[in-house]
N, C-alpha and C positions, 0 to 999 in steps of 0.2 A: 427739279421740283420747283415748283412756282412760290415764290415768297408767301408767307401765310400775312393775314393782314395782320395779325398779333402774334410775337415771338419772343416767351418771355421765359427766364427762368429767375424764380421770386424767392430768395431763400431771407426771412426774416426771425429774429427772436426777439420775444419779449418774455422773459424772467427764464423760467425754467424749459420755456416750448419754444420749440422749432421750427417752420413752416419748410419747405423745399420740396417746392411745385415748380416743374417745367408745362407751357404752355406755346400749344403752336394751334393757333384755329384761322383755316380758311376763309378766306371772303365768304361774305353773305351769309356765314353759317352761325348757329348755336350754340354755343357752348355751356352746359349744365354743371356746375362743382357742386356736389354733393356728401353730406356726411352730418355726425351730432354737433351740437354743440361743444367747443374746443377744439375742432378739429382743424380748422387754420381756416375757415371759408371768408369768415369778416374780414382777417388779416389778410387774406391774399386779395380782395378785393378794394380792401381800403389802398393798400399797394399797388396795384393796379391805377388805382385812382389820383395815385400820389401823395396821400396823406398821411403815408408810414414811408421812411426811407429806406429800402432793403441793405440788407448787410452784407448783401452778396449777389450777385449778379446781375441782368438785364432784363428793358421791356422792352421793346421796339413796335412802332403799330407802320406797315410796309418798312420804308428808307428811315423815317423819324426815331432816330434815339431819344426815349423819353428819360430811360434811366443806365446805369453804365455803371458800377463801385467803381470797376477799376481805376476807367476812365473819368471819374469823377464828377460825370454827369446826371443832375436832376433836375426835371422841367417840373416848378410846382403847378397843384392842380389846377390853377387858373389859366393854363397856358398850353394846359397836355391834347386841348380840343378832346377830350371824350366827355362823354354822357354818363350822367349816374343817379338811378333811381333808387331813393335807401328806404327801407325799410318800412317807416312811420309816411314817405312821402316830402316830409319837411317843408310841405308847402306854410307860406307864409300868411298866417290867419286874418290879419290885418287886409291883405291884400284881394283884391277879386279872382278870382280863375283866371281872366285875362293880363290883369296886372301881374300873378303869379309866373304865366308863362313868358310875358315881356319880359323878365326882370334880368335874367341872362345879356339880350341881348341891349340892353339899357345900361349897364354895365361895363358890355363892351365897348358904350360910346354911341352907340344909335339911337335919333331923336326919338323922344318918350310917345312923340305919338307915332311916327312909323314904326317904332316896336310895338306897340297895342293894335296896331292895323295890322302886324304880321302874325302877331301873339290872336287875335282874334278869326285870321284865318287858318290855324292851325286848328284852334277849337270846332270851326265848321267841318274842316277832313276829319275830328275824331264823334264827330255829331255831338258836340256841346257847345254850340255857339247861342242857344236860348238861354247858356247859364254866365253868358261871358264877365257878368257883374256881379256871380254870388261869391260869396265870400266860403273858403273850404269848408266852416264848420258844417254850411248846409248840406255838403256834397255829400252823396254815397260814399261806401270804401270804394265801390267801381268807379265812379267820375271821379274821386280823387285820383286815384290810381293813374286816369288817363292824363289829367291835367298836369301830374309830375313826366307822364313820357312826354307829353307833347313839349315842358319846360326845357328836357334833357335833348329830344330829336329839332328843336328847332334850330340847336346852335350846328346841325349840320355834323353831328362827330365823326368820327371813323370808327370807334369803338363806343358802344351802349355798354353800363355797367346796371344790374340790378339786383339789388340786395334784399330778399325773400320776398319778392314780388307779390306773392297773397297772404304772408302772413298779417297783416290788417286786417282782413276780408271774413268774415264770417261764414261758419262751412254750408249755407245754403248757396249762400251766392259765389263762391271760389271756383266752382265746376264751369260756370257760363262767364264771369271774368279771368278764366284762364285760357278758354278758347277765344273770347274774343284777341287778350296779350297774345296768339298766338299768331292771329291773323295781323295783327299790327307789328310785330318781329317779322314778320314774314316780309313784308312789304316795306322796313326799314331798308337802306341800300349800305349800312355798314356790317357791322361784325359785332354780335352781341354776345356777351359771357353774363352768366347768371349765375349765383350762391343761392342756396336753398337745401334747408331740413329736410325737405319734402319730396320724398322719390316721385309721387305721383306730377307737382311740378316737373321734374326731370324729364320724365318721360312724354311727357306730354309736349313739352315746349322745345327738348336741345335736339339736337342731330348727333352728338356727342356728348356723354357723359364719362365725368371725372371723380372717382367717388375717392372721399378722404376721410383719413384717421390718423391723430396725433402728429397732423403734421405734414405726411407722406400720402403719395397717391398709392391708393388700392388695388384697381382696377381704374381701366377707364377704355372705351369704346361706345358703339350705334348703339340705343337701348336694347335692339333686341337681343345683340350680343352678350347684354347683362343679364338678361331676364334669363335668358337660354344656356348663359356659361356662367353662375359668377363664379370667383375664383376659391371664395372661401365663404364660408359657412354665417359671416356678417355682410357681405354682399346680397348671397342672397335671402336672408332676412328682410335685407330691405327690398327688394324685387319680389318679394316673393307673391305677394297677392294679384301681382298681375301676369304670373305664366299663365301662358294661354289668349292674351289680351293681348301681345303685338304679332303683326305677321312679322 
């Protein structure tokens, strides 16, 4: 079996909850975790990310050990080379959309104006290079949206993380910036995992879906395999309005 680019098993606790998720996702592919609120999605992604230390087992993105208990290894998150899109976006209000997406690799140590030169040609591949000087308040929830992937794909990661990717976005405009996030995953050349409430997120965007509750995985497989089996009676609650909608 070919290394998966991401192979992790995430077991954390904080007070009385549990997380223990194992993860293995292919190159190039999707990965959807899905489930309610408390259900471990923040936590397994903030871990992933490096900002929770797991209390038990490993992450690996190919050969790179990121994290290890046993072995006693954790690479903090400045150093794990992944991407991470959160929630609000966290773009920096202060700064322009250009200066936003520079800011990574300015950071890293690249001159401030060859980071704006590459930060601005990132904007022209996602069609916002007319906005390279506004500042986010102005932006859409869509052009924010793109100005934090572009932040996240410029440093090159191996692994994209994003954390409810439309929940910002207002339900007019969620249906056409979730097709277009889908065309732009598509065309990133790492390994993306997404957390998300939102089944119809799911289905829409992963190749794989991970559904959770309290902790543990539910089910998890292709969406049609969910739509068409789930296992139990809160699976398909969540699938349910779109039997019939996947081939």
């Amino acid at each position: 079996m070919t290394t998966p680019a991401l192979d992790a098993h995430l077991v954390a606790r904080r007070g009385d909850f549990r997380l223990d998720l194992r993860l293995r996702v292919p190159r190039h592919t999707i990965t959807a975790i899905v489930g309610p609120n408390g259900s471990g999605k923040t936590t397994a992604l903030r871990t992933l990310a490096g900002l929770i230390r797991p209390d038990a087992g490993h992450i690996r993105v190919g050969d790179r050990v990121l994290d290890d208990v046993e072995a006693g290894i954790h690479v903090p998150p400045a150093r794990r080379g992944t991407g991470v899109v959160f929630q609000d976006y966290l773009l920096f209000p202060h700064l322009s959309a250009a200066e936003n997406v520079a800011f990574g690799l300015a950071a890293q140590g690249l001159p401030h104006r060859e980071a704006l030169e590459r930060a601005r040609a990132w904007l022209d591949r996602i069609d916002l290079g007319a906005l390279a000087g506004v500042r986010p308040g102005l932006l859409s929830g869509g052009q924010a949206q793109r100005v934090a992937l572009a932040r996240a794909l410029i440093l090159d990661p191996a692994v994209l993380l994003l954390d409810e990717p439309m929940a910002a976005l207002d339900v007019t405009t969620r249906q056409e910036v979730r097709a277009e996030l889908g065309s732009r995953l598509r065309a990133f050349g790492g390994t993306t995992v997404i957390v998300t409430h939102d089944p119809a997120d799911a289905l829409a965007l992963a190749d794989e879906i991970v559904v959770l509750a309290e902790g543990g995985v539910v089910q998890r497989g292709v969406p049609a395999e969910l739509v068409a089996s789930p296992v139990n009676a809160y699976v398909e609650s969540l699938f349910a309005a779109s039997r019939g909608g996947i081939a």
